[in-house]
Every structure is written in structure tokens, then in C-alpha cells.
N, C-alpha and C positions, 0 to 999 in steps of 0.2 A: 209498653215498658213504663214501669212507672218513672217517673223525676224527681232529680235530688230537690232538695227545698235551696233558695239562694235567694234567702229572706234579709231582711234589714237587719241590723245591728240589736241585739237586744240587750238587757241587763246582767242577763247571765251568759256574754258574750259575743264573740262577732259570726255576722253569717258569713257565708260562703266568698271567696277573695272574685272577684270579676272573671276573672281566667277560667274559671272553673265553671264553664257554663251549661246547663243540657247538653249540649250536643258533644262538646266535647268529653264529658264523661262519657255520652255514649259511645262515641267511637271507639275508648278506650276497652270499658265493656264486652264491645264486637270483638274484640282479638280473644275473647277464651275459649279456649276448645271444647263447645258444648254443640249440642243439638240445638235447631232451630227452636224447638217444643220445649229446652228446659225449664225444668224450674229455677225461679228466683231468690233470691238472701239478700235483705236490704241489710247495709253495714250504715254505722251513725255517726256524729261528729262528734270526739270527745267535747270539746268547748264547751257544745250547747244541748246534747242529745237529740239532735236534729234528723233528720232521714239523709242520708251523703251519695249511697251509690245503689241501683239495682243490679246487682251480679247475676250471669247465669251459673248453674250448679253443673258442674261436669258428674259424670256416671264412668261405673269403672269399663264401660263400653266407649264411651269417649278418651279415656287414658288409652287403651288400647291402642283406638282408630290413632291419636297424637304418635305416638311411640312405633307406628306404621311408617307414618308421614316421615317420623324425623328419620327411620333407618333410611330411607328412600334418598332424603335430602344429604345425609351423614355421609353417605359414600365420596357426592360429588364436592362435598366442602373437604373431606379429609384429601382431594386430591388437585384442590386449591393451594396454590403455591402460598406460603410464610409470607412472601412480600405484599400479596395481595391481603391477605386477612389484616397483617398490619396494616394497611391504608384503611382498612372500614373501621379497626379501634380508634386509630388516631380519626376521623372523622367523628367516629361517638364524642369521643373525647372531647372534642369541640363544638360539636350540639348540645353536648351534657352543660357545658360552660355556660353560651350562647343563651338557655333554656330555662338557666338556672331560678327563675323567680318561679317558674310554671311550675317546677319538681321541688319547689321549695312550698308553696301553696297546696301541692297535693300531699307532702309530708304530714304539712301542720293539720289539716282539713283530716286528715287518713289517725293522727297517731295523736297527735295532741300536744306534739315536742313546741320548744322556742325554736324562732327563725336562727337563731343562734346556732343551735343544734344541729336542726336541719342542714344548715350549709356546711354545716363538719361532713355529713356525707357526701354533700357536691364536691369537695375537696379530695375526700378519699376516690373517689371514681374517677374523680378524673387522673389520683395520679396513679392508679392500679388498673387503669387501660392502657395509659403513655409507660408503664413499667413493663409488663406482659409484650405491649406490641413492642417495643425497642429491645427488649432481652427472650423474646422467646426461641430467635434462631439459634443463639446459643446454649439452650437449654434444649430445642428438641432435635436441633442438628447431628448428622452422624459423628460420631467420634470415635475416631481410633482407638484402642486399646493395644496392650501387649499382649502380643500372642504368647503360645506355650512355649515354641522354640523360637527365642530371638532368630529374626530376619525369616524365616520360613513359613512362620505363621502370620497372618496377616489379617487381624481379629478388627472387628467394626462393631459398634454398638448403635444402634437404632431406636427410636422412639413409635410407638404407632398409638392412634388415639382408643381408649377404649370403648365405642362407639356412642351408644347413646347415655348421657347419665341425666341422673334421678335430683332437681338441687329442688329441699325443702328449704323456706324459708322461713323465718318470723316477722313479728308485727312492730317490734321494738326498732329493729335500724332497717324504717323499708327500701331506699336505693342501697345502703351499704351492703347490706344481704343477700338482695333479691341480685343484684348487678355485679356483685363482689368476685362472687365464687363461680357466675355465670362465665364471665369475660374471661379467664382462664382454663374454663371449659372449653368456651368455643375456638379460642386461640390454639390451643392442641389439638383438632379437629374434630371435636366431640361435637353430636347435636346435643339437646337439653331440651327436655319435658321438667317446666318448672312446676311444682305446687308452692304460691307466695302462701301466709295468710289471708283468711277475708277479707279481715278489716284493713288491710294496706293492699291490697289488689292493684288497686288504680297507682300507686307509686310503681308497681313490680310491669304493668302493663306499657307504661307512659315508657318505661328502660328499655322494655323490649318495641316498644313501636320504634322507639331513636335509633335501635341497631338495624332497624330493615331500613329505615330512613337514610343509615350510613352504608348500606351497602350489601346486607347479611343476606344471604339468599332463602326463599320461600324456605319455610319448615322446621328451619335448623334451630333455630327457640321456637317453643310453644306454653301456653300455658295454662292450665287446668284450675279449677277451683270446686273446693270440695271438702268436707271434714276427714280426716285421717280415716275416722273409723268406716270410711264408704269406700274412700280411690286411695286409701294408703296400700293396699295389697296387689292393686294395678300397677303402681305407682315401683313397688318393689320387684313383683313379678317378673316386670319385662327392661330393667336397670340393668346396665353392664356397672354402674357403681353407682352410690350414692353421698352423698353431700346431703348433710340435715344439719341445720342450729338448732336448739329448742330444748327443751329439758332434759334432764339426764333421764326421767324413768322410758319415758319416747327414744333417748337416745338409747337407751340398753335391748328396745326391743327391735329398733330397728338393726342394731348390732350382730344378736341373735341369728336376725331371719337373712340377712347379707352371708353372716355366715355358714348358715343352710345352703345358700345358693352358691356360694365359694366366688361372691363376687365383695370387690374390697366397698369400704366405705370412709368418709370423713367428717368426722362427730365434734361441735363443737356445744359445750354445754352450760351446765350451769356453775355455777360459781360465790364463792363466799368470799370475798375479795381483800386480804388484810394490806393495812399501812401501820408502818414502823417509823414515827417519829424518834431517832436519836438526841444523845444528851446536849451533843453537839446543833443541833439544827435552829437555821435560822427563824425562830415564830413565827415571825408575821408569814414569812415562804411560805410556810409548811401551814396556817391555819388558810392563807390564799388557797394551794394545794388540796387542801382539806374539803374544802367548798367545792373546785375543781375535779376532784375524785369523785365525790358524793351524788351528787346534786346531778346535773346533765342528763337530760331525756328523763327529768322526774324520777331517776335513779335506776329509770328501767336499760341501764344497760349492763350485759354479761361481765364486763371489767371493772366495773364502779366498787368501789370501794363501799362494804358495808361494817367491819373491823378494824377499828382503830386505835394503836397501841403507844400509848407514850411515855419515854419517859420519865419516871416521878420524879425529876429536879424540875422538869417541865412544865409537868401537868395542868398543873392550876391554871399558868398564864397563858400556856396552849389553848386549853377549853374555856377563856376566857376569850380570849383571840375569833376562836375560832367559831364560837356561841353568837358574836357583836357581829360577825361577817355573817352567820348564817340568815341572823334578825332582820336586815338591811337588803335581802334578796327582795325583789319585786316577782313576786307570783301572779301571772294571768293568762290571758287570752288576746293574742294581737299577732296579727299578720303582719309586724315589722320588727326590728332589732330590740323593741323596747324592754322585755320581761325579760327577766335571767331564769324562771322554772315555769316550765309548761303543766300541763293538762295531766295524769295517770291515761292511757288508754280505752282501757274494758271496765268494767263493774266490778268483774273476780278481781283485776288487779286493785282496785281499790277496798274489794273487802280481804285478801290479803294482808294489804299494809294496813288495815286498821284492826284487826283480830290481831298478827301480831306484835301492834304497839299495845293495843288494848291488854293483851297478854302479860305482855312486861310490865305492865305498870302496875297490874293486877297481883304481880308475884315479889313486888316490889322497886322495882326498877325507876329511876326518878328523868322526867324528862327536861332536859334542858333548853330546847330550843323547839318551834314546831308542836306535835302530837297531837292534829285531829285535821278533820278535814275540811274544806272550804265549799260548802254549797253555795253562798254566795255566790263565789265566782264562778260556779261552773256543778257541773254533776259529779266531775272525777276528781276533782283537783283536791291534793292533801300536800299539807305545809311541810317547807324540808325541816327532817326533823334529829335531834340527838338526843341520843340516851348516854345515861349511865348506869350504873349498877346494875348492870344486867350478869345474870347467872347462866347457869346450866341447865336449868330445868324452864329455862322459858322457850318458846318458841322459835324467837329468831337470833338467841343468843347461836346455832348450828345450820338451822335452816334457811337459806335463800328469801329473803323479804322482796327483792325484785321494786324496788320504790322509792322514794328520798328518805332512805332513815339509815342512821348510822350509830352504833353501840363505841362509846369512850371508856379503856380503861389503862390503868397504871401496868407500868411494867421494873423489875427491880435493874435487870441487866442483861445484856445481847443478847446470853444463852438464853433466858428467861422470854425474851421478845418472841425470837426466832422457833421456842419449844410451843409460844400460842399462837403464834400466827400460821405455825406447823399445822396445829393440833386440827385438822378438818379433813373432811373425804375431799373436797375439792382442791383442784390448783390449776387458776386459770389466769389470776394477774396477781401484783404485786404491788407497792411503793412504799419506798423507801427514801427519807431525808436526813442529809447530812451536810457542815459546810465542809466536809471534807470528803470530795468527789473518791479517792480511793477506798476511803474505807466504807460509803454507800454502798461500792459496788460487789466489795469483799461481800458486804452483812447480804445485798441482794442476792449472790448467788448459795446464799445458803436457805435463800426461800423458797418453797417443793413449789412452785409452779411457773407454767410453760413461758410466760411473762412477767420482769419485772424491772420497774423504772424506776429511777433516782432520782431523786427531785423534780421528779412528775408523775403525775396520777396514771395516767395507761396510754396519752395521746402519744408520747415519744417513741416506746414499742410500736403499739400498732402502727404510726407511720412509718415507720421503719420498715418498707414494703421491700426491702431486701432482704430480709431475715424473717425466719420461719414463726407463724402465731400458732398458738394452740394451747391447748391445755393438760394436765396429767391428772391421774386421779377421777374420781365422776366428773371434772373436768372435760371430757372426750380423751378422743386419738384421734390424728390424723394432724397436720396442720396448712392452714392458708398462706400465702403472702411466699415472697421468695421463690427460690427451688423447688421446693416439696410445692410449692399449689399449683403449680401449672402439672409436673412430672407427675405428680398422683393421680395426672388422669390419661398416664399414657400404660402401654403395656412395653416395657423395656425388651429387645432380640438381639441376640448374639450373633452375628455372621464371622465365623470363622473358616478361613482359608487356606489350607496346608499348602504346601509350593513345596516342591523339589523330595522331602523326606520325613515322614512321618517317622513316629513310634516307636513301627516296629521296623525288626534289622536290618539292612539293605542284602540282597542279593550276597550270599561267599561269606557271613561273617552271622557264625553262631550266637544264638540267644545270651548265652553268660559273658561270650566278649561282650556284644552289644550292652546287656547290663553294664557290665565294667565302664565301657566308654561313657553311659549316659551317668554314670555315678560319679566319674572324674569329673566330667562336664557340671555338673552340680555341684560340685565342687568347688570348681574355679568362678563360676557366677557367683559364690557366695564371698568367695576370697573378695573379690573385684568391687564389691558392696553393690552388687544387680541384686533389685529388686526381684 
């Protein structure tokens, strides 16, 4: 097997943090579900373009064999009592903590984010295992309902898991993703055949080693690695559902073929993310907010904000504002708190963001802060950047740029805000500023998508892990967090129990009295104000 490189420090960044030594990559490595004889995929270090990890390449003969395993395992977990499954989250939970510089090192090393960044996900898992394990009894616990006939019927609703599921993941948030959607999978008693991305593998592996380490029994997570187009059809074929993040056009086909099979799925996708600066809003808030939207994971996250709309009493001193704050960002490479913008990822995501800045600038579009990329410091890194004057016939004026850049334009009045912020296939986040909290939240709910925050960029919703995330539009269906992310991976049963008198008439008393009677009776329930 060949070895990561965990070289000296060099000019175009740092090597590898101490933690992350030979062996313990390997180990990590050993947990994918491949053959002894696989082939190998070396993934690199954004930073420095270094060699980072030897992965083995799973076959759609090894999805199979995983999805064997886990039905095998899936039974005996599904008849693991709630109590216990809570005690192995709540221990993740606290290994995730415990852990956190190791899963913070494999983030940075895997994806290219700031340490900043990074711990936003140790934050989110730990509190979307302690939220699942302490609320999931009452979410998949029996409950009563009302029967047909008050007191005779005696109706139960049940939860059962739906056994194995399918969670895709991406490279942009690798514990939020890969551990996100898991942990309420496993919490309902589903097992999980994961596909992470490549190039974050080792973040997706390192989550699932901590849950056998808290407790998880053989089988019940596994994980595969592979290009979509080899194991995505294994990957489908043998799913009682599926969970994917990732682009909407992958999202439509995974959609598709889910629903060929009449098994459900939950699609979270891409997004074109607008902020609505009001006339009322406080600047400096809103260009802080600005940077805070924008910026974070090099822009490569689903809810970041790439649209941003202000008012023209505003404008000038907002994009002045918020132009001085962007200039003053510290962009590099460092395994500690220091940099406020990390690394781009991949190659594609860096030739993305710069064909469509190149584009706009091209078509006329003027850049105000940012717009090109930093070799210096790295291979992928490109500056956070702002536009203006962007149109309609440019490229990321509609299209997903997925990277630090973000298009400023004037707006005349609310109807006028809310008809361009409208104006997209996507709706997946929102933000909205105002010093007046009520009427933020009027304007927010009249913005078409699944999330939207007031005087914050997208961290308020999404922690909000009692309320449903998700998106409308090429956005997805389906959504995480709350209610809906655990229950979406159960199949809901009815037990219903007649007692004493059903339906039909009793013994001596003709069909048209009976009618009669059950019509009074209908009657008086509705007098009564019965439901």
C-alpha cells in the first residue's frame, strides 16, 4: 500500500498535521468494504497537492456482499431496545468531542476548509446525535390514535425501520454529511451502506470507526468507495431508501430510478442562495452577515449565499462595507484558527469558479473585491470575491458557482427584492436583514425556499435541529433535522382493534335502521365539536 507523504512544511503550504500518521490512515482505509486484491485511488491535499490517502476501490460485487452483511446485522439492531441505541449516540457524542483536533486535521487535510470551519461540523454532530438519541423515543414510539368508533376502536400507530438505506455523500461538509444523515438512520434501526466521496473518505471512515468504538454492532454501517458511475446501480438496486446530497442533475436521476423501484428517497441539492438586505438594516450587521454568508468553506457550501440584493438607499455604503471586510479576510493554509478562507477542494471546483468569474467579467461585469486565484498559496485557493454588474446572459448570474464569489445588486422595493430573489429553479436557503425583527420575518416567509434566516446567514436554521431542513424547487425533496429526519426512514403501521361492535348491524336490527342510527351518531359527534 502505498503512503501518504507527511512532508515538512513548504511554501506552498503545510504538510500533513502529526496525527495523521501512516498507520493511522491505514487503518482508516482497512474499514472499506472492498476486496483484499482491490484496486487503488490515491486522493491529494488541497493545500499543497501532495499524495494524502491510498483508498481501496469497492466493485459493484462488493456493494452487494456490504448490503448482505448489513441485512444480516439490520435485523438484530432493529430489535435493540431505543434505550440502548441511545447510550452508543450519546457515547459517539462524546468521542466526537473528546476527538475533535483528529476530525479537525482529517477535515482540513481531506477538503481544504479553515479550522474555523471545520469545527462548525464537530458542533453540528455532536448536537444531531444528543438531539436523535434524547428525542427519538418519542418520535418512533407507539401512539395511539383515534379509532373509527369512539371507545370501541382502539387504533395504534407504529414506526418500523426501513431496513437497509443507501446515504450518498459529499466532499464539501465531510463529518456534517457523511455522520449527519447516518445517525438518524441508525437511530430508527436502519443499517447503512455508506458511499462518502473519495476525496473525503478518511473524514467519513474516522465517523464510522467512533460508532463501533461507542458501541454500534458489526455490520450495521459500512462503507464503500467508488465512482457513481461503477457502484451507483449496486448502490440503488439493493436500498430500501436512499439519502444523496450532491447536484441536482445526480439528484434527478437518482429520483428517477427510486422511483422505478417504489422505494422513497431524500434529495438535498443544489442551490443559488439569495440575501435581502432591507432599507431598514443595520450595515455594518448585514456587510459582517455578508462575509459570514459568503465566504465559509471557500463558498463551497449548499446554503451560502451567492445573490445579494440591496437596497438602493443602501447600496453604496453596504458594498462599501462589505467590499473593506471582504479585503481584510486572511486566506491560507494552517492547521490552527488563524485563516478566515481555506483552500477550493478539487481542480474542477477551481476551474468552475474561475471560467465563471472569467465569464462575467468577460460580458462585462466589474469586480469588486477578489477575482482570480492564488497559486502562491496553494494549487486551489482563489480569493473571496464580489461582483457586480452582472446580467443574465452570464454564467453565474443563474448557475451554481459553488466557491467564494458572490454577484451585488440594487433592488427598488420589497415586491421588487422578493420577485429576484424568487426568480431561480432553486430554493434551498435564504437571508434576510432587518432592525426590525417582525417585519424580517414577514419579508422571509415570502421567500420560495426550504430555509430562511433573519439576520443570519444560514447557521440559525440549520442549527435549529428541531425544525425540518431542506429545500424546494431543484433544491431536492425530502428534508433532514427534526421530525421528518429521523421518521423518513421509518415505514409508518396501523393497528387497529375493533372491541365489542363493528360496522356492520348488530344481530335484530335491520341495515336502514342501522344506517339511521350511525347517521344520528354522526351527527351528534359533530354537534359536540368531535373530531
Amino acid at each position: 500500500m502505498a503512503t501518504p507523504s507527511t512532508g515538512p512544511t513548504t511554501a506552498r503550504g503545510p504538510g500533513l498535521p502529526a496525527s495523521l500518521t501512516p498507520a493511522f490512515l491505514r487503518h482508516l482505509t482497512a474499514q472499506v468494504s472492498a476486496a483484499p486484491n482491490a484496486a487503488r485511488v490515491t486522493t491529494t491535499a488541497p493545500y499543497t497537492g501532495a499524495p494524502l490517502a491510498d483508498l481501496p476501490v469497492s466493485t459493484p460485487a462488493d456493494v452487494e456482499d456490504a448490503f448482505a452483511r448489513a441485512r444480516v446485522a439490520q435485523q438484530a439492531w432493529a430489535a435493540t431496545p431505543l434505550a440502548q441505541r441511545k447510550r452508543i449516540l450519546l457515547r459517539y457524542h462524546d468521542l466526537v468531542l473528546a476527538r475533535q483536533d483528529q476530525a479537525l486535521d482529517l477535515m482540513q487535510a481531506e477538503n481544504g476548509k479553515t479550522r474555523r470551519d471545520a469545527f462548525l461540523e464537530v458542533v453540528d454532530i455532536g448536537i444531531v446525535s444528543r438531539y436523535y438519541a434524547r428525542n427519538a423515543a418519542r418520535y418512533l414510539g407507539p401512539k395511539r390514535r383515534r379509532g373509527a368508533i369512539p371507545l370501541l376502536t382502539h387504533t395504534t400507530e407504529l414506526r418500523h425501520p426501513k431496513g437497509v438505506v443507501t446515504v450518498i455523500s459529499p466532499w464539501n461538509y465531510p463529518l456534517s454529511m457523511a455522520a449527519g444523515d447516518t445517525i438518524a438512520a441508525l437511530m430508527a434501526g436502519n443499517a447503512v451502506v455508506q458511499k462518502p466521496d473519495t476525496q473525503t473518505a478518511l473524514t467519513a471512515l474516522w465517523s464510522m470507526d467512533l460508532m463501533y468504538e461507542a458501541g454500534l454492532p458489526k455490520d450495521v454501517w459500512q462503507m464503500v468507495i467508488g465512482r457513481g458511475g461503477s457502484i451507483g446501480g449496486a448502490l440503488m438496486d439493493d436500498a430500501d431508501y436512499m439519502m444523496f446530497t450532491g447536484s441536482t442533475a445526480t439528484g434527478r436521476r437518482i429520483a428517477s430510478d427510486a422511483g422505478k423501484r417504489l422505494i422513497g428517497a431524500s434529495l438535498e441539492l443544489g442551490g443559488k442562495n439569495p440575501m435581502i438586505v432591507l432599507d431598514d438594516a443595520d450595515i455594518d450587521k448585514a456587510a459582517d452577515g455578508a462575509v459570514a454568508a459568503c465566504f465559509p468553506s471557500a463558498g463551497q457550501l449548499c446554503v451560502s449565499v451567492e445573490r445579494l440584493y440591496v437596497a438602493e438607499s443602501l447600496h453604496d455604503e453596504f458594498v462599501a462595507a462589505f467590499v473593506a471586510r471582504t479585503e481584510k479576510l486572511k486566506i491560507g493554509a494552517a492547521y490552527d484558527y488563524s485563516a478566515d478562507v481555506g483552500s477550493l477542494t478539487t481542480p474542477a471546483q477551481l476551474k468552475t469558479v474561475t471560467e465563471h468569474v472569467d465569464d462575467a467579467v468577460a460580458k462585462g461585469a466589474t469586480v469588486l473585491a477578489g477575482g482570480r486565484a492564488r497559486p502562491d498559496l496553494g494549487p486551489l485557493f482563489y480569493e473571496p470575491t464580489i461582483l457586480t454588474d452582472v446580467t443574465p446572459e452570464m454564467t453565474l448570474h443563474s448557475q451554481e458557482t459553488f466557491g467564494p464569489v458572490v454577484s451585488v445588486y440594487p433592488y427598488r422595493d420589497v415586491d421588487d427584492a422578493i420577485r429576484l430573489a424568487n426568480a431561480t429553479a432553486y430554493g434551498l436557503n435564504g437571508s434576510v436583514w432587518s432592525r426590525n425583527g417582525a417585519r424580517g420575518r414577514a419579508v422571509a416567509a415570502r421567500v420560495r425556499a426550504g430555509t430562511v434566516n433573519v439576520n443570519e446567514a444560514f447557521a440559525a436554521a440549520w442549527g435549529s435541529i428541531d425544525a425540518p431542513m431542506g429545500g424546494m424547487g431543484d433544491s431536492g425533496l425530502g428534508r433532514r433535522h427534526g421530525a421528518e429526519g429521523i421518521l423518513k426512514y421509518t415505514e409508518p403501521q396501523t393497528i387497529a382493534h375493533q372491541r365489542i361492535q363493528g360496522f356492520h348491524p348488530p344481530a335484530g336490527i335491520s341495515p336502514a335502521t342501522w344506517a339511521a342510527l350511525l347517521t344520528t351518531a354522526l351527527k351528534v359527534l359533530k354537534t359536540a365539536g368531535l373530531r
